[in-house]
N, C-alpha and C positions, 0 to 999 in steps of 0.2 A: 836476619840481615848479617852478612859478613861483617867481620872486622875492616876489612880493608876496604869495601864499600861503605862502610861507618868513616872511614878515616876522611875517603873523598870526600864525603857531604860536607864535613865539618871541614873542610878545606874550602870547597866551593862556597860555605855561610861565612868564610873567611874573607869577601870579596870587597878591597879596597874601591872600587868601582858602582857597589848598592848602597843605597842612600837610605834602609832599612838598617844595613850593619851597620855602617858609620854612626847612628843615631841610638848604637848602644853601650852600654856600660862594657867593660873588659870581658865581665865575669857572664854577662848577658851574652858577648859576642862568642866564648868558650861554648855557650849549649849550644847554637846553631839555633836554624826554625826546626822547634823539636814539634810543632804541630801538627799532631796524626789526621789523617786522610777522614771523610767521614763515607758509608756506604753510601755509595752513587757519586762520589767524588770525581773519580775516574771518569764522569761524561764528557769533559771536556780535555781529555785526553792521560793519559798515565806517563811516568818516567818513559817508559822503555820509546810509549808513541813518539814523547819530542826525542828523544838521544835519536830515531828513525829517520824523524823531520828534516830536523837539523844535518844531517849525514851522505843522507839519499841521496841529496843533488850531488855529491862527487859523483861525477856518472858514469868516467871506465873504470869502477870500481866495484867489484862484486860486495852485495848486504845478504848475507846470511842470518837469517832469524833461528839461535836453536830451543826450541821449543815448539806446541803443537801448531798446524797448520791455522788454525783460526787467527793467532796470534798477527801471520802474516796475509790476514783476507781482505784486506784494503790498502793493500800499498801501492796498486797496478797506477802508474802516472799519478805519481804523489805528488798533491798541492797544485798540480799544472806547469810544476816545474821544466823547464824545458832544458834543453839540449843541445847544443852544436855540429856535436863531433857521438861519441859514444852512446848508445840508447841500451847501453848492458842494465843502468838504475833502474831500467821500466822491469824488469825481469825480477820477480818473485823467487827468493832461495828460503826452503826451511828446511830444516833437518825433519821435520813431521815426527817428530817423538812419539810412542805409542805406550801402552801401561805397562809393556816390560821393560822400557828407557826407563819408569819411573821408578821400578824397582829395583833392576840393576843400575843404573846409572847410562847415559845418553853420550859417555865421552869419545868411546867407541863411532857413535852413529857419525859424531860431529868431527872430526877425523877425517871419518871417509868421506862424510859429503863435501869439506875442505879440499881433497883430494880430486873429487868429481869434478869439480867448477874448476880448479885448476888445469885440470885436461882438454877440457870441454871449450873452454872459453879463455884464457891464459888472461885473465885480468892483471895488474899491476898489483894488488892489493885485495885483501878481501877485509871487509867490518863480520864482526861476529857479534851476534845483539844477546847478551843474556836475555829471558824471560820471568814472568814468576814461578813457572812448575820447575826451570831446570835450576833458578837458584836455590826453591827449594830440600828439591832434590840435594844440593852439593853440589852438583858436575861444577869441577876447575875450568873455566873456557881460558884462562890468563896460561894456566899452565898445557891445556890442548894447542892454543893460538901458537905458544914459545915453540913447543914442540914442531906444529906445520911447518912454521916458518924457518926454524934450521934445518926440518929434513928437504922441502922445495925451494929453498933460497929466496923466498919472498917475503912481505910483508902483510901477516895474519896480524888484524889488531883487534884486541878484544873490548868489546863494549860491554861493559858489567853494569849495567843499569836494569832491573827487574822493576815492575811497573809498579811494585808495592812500594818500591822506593821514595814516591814522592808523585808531583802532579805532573804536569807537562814541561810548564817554565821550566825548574829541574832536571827533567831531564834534556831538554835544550843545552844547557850548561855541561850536565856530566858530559853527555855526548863531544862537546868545545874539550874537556878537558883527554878524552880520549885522543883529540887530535893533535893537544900539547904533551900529551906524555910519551906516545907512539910514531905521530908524521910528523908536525912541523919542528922544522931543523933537522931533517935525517935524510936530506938532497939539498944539491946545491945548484942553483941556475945553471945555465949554458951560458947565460950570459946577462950582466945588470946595464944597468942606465940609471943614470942620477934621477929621473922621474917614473921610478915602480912604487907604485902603491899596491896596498891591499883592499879590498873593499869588505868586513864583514857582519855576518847576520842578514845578507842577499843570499834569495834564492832561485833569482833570474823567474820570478813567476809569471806565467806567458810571457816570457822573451822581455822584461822589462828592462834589465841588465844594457839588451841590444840597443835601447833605445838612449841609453847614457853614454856606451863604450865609443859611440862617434866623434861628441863630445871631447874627452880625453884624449884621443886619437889625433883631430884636429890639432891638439895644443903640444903635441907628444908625450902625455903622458902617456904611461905603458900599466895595466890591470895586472901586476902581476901574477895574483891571483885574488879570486871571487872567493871566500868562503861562506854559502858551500855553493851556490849558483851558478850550473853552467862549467861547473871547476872538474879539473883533472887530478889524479895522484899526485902525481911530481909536481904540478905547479902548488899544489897544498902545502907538499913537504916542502917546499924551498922557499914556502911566504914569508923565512925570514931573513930576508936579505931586502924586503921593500924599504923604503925610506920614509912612507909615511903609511897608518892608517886609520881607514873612515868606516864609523861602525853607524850601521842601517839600523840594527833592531839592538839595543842594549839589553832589553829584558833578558834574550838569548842569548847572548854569545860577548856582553861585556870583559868577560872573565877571558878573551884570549886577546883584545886589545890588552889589559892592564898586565897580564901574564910577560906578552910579548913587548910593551913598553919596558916589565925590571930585566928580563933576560936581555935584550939585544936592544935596548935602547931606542925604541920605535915609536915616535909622538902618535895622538891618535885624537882623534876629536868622534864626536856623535852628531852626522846631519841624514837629511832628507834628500831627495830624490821628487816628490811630492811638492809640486804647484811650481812659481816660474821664480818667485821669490828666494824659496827653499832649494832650488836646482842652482840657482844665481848665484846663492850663500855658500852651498857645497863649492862649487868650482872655486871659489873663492878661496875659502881655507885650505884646499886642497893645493893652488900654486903658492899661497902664501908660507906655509907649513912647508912644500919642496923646496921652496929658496932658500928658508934657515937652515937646508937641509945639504945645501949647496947645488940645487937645483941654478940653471941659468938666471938672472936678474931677470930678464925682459919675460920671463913665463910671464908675469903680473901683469905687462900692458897686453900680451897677446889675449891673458884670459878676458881682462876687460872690454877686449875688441869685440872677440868671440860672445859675450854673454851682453851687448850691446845691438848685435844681429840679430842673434837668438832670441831675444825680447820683443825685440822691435817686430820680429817675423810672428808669432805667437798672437804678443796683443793684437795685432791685425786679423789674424787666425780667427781669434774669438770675438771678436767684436759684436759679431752678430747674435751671439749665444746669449752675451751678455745682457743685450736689450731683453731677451725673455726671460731670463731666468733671474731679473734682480728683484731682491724683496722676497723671494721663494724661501721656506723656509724648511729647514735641515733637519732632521732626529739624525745622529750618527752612530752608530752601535757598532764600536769596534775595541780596538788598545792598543797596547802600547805606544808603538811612532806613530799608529796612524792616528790616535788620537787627537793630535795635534798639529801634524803636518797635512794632513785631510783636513784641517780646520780653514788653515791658510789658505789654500787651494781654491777650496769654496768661497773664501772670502775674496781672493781677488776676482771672483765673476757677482762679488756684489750681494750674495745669498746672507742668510741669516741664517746661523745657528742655533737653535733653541736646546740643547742640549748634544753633549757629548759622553760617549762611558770612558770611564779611568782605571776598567775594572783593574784590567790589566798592565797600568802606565807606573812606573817610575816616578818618583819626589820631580825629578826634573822635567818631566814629560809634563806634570801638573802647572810646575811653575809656566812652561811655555804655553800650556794654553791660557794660562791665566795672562801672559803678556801678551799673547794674540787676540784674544780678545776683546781686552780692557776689560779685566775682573778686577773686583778689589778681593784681595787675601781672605777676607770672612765671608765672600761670595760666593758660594758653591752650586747657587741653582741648577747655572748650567753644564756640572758639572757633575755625570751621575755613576755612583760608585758600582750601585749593583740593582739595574733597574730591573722589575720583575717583566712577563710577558703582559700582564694583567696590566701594569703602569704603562707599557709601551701600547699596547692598545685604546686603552683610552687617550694617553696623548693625541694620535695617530686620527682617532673619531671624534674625538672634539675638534677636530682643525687645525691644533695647535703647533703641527707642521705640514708641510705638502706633499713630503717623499722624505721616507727613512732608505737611508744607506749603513747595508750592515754586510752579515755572514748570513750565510745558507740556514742557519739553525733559526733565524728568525723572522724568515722570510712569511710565514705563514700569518703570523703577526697584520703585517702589514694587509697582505692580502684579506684576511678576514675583515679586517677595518675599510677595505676595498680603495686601499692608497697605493700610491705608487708606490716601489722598490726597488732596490739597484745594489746589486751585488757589490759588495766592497771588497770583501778578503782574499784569502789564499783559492778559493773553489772559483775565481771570474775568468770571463775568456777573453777580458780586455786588458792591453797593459795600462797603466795610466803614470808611470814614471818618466820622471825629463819631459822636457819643453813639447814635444810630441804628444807624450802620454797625458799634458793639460789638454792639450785641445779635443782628445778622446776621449776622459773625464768629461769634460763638458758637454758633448756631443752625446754622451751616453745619456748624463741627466736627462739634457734638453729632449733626447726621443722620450725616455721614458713618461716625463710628464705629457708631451703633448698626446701620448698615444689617446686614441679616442674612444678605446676600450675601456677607462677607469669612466666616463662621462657613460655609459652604455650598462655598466655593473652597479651605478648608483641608483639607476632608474629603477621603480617600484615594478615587478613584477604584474602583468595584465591581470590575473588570477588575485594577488592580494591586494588591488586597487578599492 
């Protein structure tokens, strides 16, 4: 591992914003998480996957992967993130390195391919992702990138994360600090307004972004930019000139609220999008936080207006969902935000939670579902840190809930126990954010349980009767 990707980590484990680091001694906070990776670590994704994650959604923006083509064999419509305007992110770029890159060196390849894509497609910008074989190798991509970008007069930004670096979370983060050391603050709007926020750690997945920006819109505030969601070059590079912002996923991308909070002075709080309570809450802080900001006084009563319709239209919405679906009860197999704003959600239609995962949540993510749910502090039942497939199955077959909502990796789970399932993460084709996306939430449960297929897969077999 480079020096200077040694310097980042311990920069990034430097983060006023984890509730890990805060909670160590000086000399503790100095080694960073020095904890090595164990083999098969990498299942749930490596550095280089999240610095990718996290990135992708800028979407007129060319992602060159240099290293070999496998590296880049799954990124075609990454997450479900969607799009507006540019559809260049859905497009695959590797340099495809081969055994004589590895022996001479790949800086050559990565040059011309920089050059290719600039012809071809004239992006604003190009990301350049180190890998493990080219950082082993050596190849300087900071010094290929410097080079592109003075000889074509644009912006080549190097992403130096190698997947040995660390696990996914990680590289979420590196990836965030790519975007502070390279774009953000190196353009300046066209033009501000007292009410530009930023929104980040969205990744507009299926369009959930759209289902809030009307929202804002109504009230005049202005998105100045999404990172990464949906988001353009320039409006990246000039995200600091917002007046406030609102961080979606902290796990990932804390470190460029608190960044952009000491540089330019940018308040910033952590809410949700998730359930009508949590949409209610965000709006909320978000006029509150622009008026200190010298935002118009009356934003306040306008949001109140606005999120008093908005309720009123919703609860109506669901009412009927909610007769069937109360008492039903929850497994949820997810983390970080959704851990607990997925909690809420379910709870306003009445459902019981019998467990939620933390694998992946934050100290504060903890605390809120412990107040969302009415835990006591030494209560942990329902609150599971790293539940096997083996414990979620039996859950699942003894009854002890009606339908798990998770990720794709666990869906089998479920199915074998022959219970319902309901996509929750980044791989769904539903949105479920903003006052909208509750009522599609619920509508999703509500089929899934009734379908008549789990009553039809329970029945014994005519042969083993």
């Amino acid at each position: 591992m480079s020096t200077a990707l040694k310097a980042k980590i311990a920069e990034v484990f430097d983060e006023p914003g984890c509730d890990k680091n805060q909670a160590k001694s000086g000399n503790e906070r100095k080694k960073g998480c020095t904890k090595q990776l164990k083999p098969g670590a990498a299942a749930g994704g490596c550095a280089f996957d999240g610095a990718k994650i996290a990135l992708q959604p800028i979407a007129d923006a060319a992602h060159l992967v240099h290293g070999p083509i496998a590296c880049e064999g799954n990124s075609w419509d990454n997450r479900h993130s969607s799009s507006s305007h540019s559809q260049l992110y859905r497009c695959g770029f590797t340099t495809d390195i081969n055994e004589f890159d590895v022996i001479y060196g790949g800086e050559k390849r990565l040059f011309k391919s920089i050059r290719e894509i600039l012809e071809k497609y004239d992006p604003p910008a190009v990301f350049v992702y180190q890998t493990c074989v080219t950082a082993l190798v050596g190849d300087d991509i900071e010094a290929v990138c410097q080079r592109a970008s003075e000889k074509f007069g644009k912006p080549i930004i190097p992403v130096n994360v190698p997947g040995f670096a660390g696990p996914k979370n990680l590289g979420n983060k590196l990836g965030a600090e790519a975007l502070l050391d390279y774009v953000i603050g190196t353009r300046e709007p066209e033009f501000t307004t007292p009410c530009d926020i930023n929104i980040i750690g969205d990744y507009n997945l299926v369009g959930e972004l759209w289902q809030v920006k009307p929202l804002f819109e109504a009230l005049g505030i202005r998105i100045l930019s999404c990172i990464a969601g949906d988001a353009r070059y320039n409006e990246v590079a000039s995200a600091h000139r917002a007046k406030v912002n609102m961080v979606v996923c902290s796990k990932s991308m804390i470190n460029i609220a608190t960044r952009m909070a000491q540089r330019w002075g940018i308040p910033y709080f952590e809410g949700s999008f998730y359930g009508i309570g949590d949409m209610s809450d965000a709006l909320r802080q978000i006029a509150e936080l622009l008026v200190q900001q010298g935002a118009p006084a009356d934003l306040l009563d306008r949001t109140e207006r606005l999120i008093e319709v908005e309720e009123a239209r919703v609860w109506k919405r669901i009412a009927q969902y909610r007769q069937r679906l109360a008492g039903k009860r929850v497994l949820l197999i997810t983390g970080g935000v959704k851990s607990w704003s997925v909690v809420a959600a379910l709870q306003e239609c009445d459902m019981e939670i019998v467990g939620t995962s933390v694998k992946k949540s934050t100290k504060e993510d903890k605390e809120k579902i412990q107040e969302i749910m009415g835990l006591k502090e030494d209560d942990s039942a329902h609150m599971i840190d790293d539940m096997t497939p083996r414990e979620m199955y039996a859950m699942l077959r003894d009854a002890r809930a009606d339908i798990m909502l998770s990720g794709g990796r666990t869906q089998f789970v479920a199915l074998k126990a022959r219970m319902p399932w309901l996509d929750i993460n980044q791989e769904r084709y539903y949105p479920y954010a903003g006052y909208e996306g509750m009522v599609e939430l619920v509508h999703q449960i509500d089929r899934t349980l009734s379908n008549p297929m789990w009553q039809q897969v329970r029945i014994a077999a005519p042969w083993g009767a």
